[in-house]
MMTF fields as JSON, N, C-alpha, C and O atoms, coordinates in Angstrom:
{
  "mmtfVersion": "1.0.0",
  "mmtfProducer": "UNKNOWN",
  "numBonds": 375,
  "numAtoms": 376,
  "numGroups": 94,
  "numChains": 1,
  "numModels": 1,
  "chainsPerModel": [1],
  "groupsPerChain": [94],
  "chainIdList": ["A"],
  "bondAtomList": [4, 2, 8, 6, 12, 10, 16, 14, 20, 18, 24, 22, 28, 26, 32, 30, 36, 34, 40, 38, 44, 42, 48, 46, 52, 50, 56, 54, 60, 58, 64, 62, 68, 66, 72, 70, 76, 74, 80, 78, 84, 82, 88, 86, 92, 90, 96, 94, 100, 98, 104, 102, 108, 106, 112, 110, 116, 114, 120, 118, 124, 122, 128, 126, 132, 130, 136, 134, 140, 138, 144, 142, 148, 146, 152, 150, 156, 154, 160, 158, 164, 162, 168, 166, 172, 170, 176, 174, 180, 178, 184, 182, 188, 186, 192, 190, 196, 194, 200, 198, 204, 202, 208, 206, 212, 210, 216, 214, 220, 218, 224, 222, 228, 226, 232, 230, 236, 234, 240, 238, 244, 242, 248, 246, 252, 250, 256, 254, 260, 258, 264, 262, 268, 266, 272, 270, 276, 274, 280, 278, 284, 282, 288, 286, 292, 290, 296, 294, 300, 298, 304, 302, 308, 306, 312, 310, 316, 314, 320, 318, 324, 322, 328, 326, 332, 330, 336, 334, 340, 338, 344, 342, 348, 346, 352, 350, 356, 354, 360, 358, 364, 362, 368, 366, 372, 370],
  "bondOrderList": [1, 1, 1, 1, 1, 1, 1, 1, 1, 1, 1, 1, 1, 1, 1, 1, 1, 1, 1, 1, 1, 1, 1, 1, 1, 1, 1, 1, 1, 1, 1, 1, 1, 1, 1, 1, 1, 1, 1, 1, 1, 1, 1, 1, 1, 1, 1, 1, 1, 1, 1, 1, 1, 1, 1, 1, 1, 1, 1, 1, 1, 1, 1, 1, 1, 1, 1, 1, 1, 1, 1, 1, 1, 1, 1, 1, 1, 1, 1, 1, 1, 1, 1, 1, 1, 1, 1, 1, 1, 1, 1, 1, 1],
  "groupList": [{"groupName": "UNK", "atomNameList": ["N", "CA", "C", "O"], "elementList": ["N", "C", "C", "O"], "formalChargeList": [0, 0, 0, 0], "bondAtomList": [1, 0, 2, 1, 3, 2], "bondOrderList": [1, 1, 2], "singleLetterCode": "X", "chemCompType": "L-PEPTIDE LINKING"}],
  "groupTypeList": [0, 0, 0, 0, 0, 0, 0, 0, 0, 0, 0, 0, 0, 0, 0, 0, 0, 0, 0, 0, 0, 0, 0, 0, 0, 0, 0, 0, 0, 0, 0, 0, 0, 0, 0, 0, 0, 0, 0, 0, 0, 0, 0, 0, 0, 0, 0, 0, 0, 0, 0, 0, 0, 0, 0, 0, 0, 0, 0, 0, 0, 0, 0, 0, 0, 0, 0, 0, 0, 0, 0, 0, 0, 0, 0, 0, 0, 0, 0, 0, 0, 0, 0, 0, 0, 0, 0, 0, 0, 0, 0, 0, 0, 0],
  "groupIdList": [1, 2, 3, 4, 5, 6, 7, 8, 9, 10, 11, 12, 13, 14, 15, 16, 17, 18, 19, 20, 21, 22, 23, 24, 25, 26, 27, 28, 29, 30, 31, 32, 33, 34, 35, 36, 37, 38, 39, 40, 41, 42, 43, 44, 45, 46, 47, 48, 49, 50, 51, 52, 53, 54, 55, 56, 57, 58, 59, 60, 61, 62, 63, 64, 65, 66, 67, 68, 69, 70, 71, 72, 73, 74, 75, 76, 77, 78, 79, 80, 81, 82, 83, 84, 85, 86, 87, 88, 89, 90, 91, 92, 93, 94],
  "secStructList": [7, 6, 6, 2, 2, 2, 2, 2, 2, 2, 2, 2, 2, 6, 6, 2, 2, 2, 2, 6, 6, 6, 1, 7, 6, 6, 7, 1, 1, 2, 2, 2, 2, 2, 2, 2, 2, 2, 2, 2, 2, 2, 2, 2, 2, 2, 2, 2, 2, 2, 2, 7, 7, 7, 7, 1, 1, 7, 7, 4, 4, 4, 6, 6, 7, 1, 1, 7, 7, 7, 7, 7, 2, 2, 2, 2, 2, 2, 2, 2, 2, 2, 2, 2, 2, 2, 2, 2, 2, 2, 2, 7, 7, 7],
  "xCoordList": [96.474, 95.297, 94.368, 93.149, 94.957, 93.692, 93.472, 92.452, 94.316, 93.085, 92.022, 90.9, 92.474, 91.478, 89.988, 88.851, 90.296, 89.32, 88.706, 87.713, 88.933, 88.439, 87.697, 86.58, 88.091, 87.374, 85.893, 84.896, 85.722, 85.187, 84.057, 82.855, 84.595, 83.761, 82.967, 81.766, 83.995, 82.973, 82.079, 81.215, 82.196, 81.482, 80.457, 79.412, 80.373, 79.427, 78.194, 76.986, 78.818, 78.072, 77.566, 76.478, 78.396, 77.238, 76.31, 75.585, 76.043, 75.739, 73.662, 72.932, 73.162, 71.871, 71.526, 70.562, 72.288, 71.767, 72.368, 72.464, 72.702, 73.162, 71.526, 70.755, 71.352, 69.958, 68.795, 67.737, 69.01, 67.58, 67.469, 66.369, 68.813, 69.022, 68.552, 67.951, 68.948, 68.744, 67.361, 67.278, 65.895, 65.104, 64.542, 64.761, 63.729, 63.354, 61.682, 61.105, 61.129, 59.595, 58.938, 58.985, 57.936, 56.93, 57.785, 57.112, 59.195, 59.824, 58.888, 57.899, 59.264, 58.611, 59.46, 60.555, 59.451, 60.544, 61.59, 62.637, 61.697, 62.589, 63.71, 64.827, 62.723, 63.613, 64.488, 65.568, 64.302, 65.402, 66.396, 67.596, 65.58, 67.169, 67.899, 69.111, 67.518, 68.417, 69.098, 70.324, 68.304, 69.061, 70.551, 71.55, 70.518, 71.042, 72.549, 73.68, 72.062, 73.179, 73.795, 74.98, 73.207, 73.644, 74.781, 75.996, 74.109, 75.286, 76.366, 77.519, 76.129, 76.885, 78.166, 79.122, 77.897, 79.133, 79.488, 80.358, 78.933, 79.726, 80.315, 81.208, 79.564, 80.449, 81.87, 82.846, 81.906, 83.273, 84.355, 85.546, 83.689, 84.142, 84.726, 85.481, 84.417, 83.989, 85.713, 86.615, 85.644, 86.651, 87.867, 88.944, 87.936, 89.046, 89.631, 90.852, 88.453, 88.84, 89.672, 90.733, 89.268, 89.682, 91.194, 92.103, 91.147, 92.375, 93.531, 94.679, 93.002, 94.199, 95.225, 94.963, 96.576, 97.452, 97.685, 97.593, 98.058, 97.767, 99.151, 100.114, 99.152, 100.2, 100.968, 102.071, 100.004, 100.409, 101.644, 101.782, 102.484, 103.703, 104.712, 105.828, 104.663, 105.261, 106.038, 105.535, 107.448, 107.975, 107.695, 107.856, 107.063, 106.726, 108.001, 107.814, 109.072, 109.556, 110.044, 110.767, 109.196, 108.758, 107.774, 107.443, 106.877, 105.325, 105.503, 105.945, 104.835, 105.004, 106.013, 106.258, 107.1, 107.435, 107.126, 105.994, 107.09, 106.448, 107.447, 107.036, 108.442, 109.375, 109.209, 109.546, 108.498, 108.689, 108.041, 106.969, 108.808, 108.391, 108.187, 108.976, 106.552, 106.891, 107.967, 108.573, 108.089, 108.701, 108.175, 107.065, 109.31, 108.682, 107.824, 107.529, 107.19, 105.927, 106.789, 106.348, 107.832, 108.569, 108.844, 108.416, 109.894, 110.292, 108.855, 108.793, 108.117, 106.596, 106.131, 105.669, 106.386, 106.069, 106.922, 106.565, 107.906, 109.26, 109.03, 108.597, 109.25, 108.932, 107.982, 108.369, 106.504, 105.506, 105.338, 104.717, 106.34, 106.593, 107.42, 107.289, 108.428, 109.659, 108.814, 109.229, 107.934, 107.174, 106.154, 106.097, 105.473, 104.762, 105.416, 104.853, 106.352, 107.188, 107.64, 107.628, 107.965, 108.883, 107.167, 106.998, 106.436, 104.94, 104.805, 105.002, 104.594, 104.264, 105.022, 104.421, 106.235, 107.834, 107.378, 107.389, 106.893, 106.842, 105.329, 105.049, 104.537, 102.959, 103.566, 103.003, 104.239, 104.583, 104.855, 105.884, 103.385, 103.931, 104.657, 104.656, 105.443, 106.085, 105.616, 106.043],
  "yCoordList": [87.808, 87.743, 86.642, 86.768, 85.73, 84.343, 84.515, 83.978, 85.27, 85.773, 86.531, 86.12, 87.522, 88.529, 87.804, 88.252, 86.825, 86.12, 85.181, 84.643, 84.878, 83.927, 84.932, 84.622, 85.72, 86.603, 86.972, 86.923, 87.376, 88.132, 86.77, 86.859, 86.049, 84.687, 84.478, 84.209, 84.668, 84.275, 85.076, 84.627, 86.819, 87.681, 87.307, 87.912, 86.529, 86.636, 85.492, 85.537, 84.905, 83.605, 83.776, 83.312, 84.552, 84.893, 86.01, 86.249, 86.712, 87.803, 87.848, 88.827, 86.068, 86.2, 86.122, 86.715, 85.436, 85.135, 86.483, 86.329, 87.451, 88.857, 89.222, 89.498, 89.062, 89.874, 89.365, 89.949, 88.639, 87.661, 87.833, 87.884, 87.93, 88.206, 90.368, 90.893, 91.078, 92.322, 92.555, 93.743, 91.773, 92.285, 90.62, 89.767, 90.37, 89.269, 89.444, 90.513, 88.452, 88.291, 89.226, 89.247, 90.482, 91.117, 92.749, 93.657, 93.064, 93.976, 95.127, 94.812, 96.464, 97.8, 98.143, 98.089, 98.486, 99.119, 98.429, 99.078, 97.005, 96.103, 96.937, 97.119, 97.732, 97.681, 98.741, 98.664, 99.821, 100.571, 100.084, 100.213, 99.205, 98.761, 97.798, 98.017, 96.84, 95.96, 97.275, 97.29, 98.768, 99.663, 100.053, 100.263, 100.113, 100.825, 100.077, 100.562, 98.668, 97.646, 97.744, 97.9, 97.674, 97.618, 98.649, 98.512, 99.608, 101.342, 100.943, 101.185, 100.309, 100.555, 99.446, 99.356, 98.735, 97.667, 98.128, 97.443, 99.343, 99.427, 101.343, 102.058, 101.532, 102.764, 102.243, 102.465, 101.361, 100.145, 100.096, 100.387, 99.657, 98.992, 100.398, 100.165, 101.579, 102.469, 103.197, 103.778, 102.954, 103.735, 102.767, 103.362, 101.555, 101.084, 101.25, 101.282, 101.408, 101.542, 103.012, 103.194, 103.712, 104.981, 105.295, 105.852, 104.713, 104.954, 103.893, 103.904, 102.986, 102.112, 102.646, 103.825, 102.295, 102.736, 102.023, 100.805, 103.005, 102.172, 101.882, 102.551, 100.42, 99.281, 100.185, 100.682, 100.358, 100.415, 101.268, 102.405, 100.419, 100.737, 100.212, 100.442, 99.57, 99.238, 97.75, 96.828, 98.018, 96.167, 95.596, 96.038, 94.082, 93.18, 93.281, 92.95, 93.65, 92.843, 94.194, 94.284, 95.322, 96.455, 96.633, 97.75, 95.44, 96.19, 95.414, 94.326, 96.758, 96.374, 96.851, 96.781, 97.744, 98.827, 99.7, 99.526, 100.998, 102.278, 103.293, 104.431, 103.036, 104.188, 104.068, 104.939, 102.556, 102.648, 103.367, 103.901, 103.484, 104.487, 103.813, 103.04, 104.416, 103.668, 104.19, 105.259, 103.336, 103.07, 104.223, 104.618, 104.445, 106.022, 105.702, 104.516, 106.274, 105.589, 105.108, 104.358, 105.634, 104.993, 103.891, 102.924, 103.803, 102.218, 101.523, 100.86, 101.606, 101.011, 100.22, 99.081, 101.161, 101.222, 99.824, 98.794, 100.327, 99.292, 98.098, 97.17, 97.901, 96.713, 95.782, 94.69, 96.309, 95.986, 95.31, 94.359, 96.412, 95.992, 94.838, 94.118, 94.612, 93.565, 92.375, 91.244, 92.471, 91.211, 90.59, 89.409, 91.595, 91.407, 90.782, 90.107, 91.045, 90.652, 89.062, 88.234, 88.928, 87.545, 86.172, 84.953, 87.236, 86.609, 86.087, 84.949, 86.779, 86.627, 85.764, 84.711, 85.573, 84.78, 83.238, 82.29, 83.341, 81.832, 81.052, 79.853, 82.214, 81.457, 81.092, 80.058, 81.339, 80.914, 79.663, 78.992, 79.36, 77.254, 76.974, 77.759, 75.796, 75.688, 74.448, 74.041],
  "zCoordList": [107.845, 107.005, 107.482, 107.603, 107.698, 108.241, 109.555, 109.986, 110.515, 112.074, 111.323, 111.028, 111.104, 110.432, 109.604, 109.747, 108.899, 108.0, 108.935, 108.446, 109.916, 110.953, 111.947, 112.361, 112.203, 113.297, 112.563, 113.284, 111.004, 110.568, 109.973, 109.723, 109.916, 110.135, 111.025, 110.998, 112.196, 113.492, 114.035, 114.788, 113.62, 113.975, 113.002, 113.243, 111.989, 110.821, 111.352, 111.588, 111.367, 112.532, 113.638, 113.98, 114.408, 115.829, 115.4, 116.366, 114.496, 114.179, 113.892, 114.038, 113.363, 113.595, 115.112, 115.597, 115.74, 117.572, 118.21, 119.427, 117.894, 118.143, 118.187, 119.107, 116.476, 116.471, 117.14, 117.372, 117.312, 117.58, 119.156, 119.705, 119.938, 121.503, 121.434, 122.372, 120.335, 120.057, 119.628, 119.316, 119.423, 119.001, 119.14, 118.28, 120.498, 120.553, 120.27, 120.471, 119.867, 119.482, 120.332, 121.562, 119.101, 120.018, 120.14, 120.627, 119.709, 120.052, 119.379, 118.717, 119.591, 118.543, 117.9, 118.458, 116.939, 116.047, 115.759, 115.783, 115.415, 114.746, 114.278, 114.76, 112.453, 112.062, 112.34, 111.753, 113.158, 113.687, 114.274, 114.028, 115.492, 115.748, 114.813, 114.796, 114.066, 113.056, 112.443, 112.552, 111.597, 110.911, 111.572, 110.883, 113.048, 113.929, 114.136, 114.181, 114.245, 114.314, 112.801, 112.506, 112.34, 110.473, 110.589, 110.44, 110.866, 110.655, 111.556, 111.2, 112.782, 113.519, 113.433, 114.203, 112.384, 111.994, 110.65, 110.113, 109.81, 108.511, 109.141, 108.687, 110.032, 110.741, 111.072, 110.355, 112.492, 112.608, 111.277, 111.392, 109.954, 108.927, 108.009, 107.065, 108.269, 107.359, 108.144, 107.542, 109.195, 110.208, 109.948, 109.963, 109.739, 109.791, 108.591, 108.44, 107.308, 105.807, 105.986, 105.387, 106.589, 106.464, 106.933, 106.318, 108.315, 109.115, 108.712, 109.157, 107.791, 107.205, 106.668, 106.432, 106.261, 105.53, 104.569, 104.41, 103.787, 102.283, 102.053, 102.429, 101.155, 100.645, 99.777, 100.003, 98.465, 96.602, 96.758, 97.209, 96.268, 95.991, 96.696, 96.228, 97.687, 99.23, 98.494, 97.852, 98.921, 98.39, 99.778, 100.916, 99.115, 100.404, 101.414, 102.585, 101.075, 102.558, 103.493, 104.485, 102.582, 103.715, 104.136, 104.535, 104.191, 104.749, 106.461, 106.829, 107.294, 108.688, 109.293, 110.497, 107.811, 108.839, 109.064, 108.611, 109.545, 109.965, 109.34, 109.117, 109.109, 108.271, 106.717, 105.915, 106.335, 104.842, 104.05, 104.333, 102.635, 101.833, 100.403, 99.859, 99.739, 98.753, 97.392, 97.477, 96.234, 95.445, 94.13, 93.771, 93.753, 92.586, 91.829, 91.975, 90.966, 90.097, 88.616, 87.746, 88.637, 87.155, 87.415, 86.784, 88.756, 89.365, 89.012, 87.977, 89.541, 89.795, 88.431, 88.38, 87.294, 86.23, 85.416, 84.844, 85.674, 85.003, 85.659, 84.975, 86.973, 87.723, 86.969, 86.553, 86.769, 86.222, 84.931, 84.455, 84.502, 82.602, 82.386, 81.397, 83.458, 83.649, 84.269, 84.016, 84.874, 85.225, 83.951, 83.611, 83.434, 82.371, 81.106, 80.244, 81.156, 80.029, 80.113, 79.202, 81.227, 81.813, 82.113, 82.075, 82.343, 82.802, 80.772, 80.345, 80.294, 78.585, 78.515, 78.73, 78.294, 77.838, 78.069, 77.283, 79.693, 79.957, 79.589, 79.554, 79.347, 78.556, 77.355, 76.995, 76.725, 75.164, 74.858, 74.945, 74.348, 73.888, 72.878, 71.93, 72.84, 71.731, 71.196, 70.116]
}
């Protein structure tokens, strides 16, 4: 998670001297190309959302494998209710 948040940082940061090297003083049609770059980093963003695999349901100390499977939706359910419960228990001031 923190490469990921650092990369996306640093792409965020080089990203006005991107444009500014992409559409220097005097250019025609700015804003097409800024539009063009725009699409072409939430296209990027749009593809990775897509082709991701999804977590919900996954116990942490199966994520990152490729065989795992998630957890039934009752398990899911109970789990939830058993945390909620124990989560309530210990807010209780005396």
């Amino acid at each position: 998670m923190a490469i990921g948040q650092n990369i996306g940082t640093a792409i965020t940061a080089i990203l006005p001297a991107f444009i500014a090297a992409a559409v220097p003083p005097g250019t025609q049609r700015i804003a097409l190309i800024v539009r063009t770059i725009t699409l072409t980093v939430f296209g990027i963003g749009a593809l990775g959302a897509w082709t991701a695999r999804e977590t919900y349901r996954l116990p942490v100390n199966a994520l990152g494998q490729r065989d795992a499977a998630p957890i039934s939706q009752e398990e899911y359910d109970s789990l939830r209710a058993d945390f909620r419960s124990k989560k309530a228990a210990s807010n209780v001031s005396v």
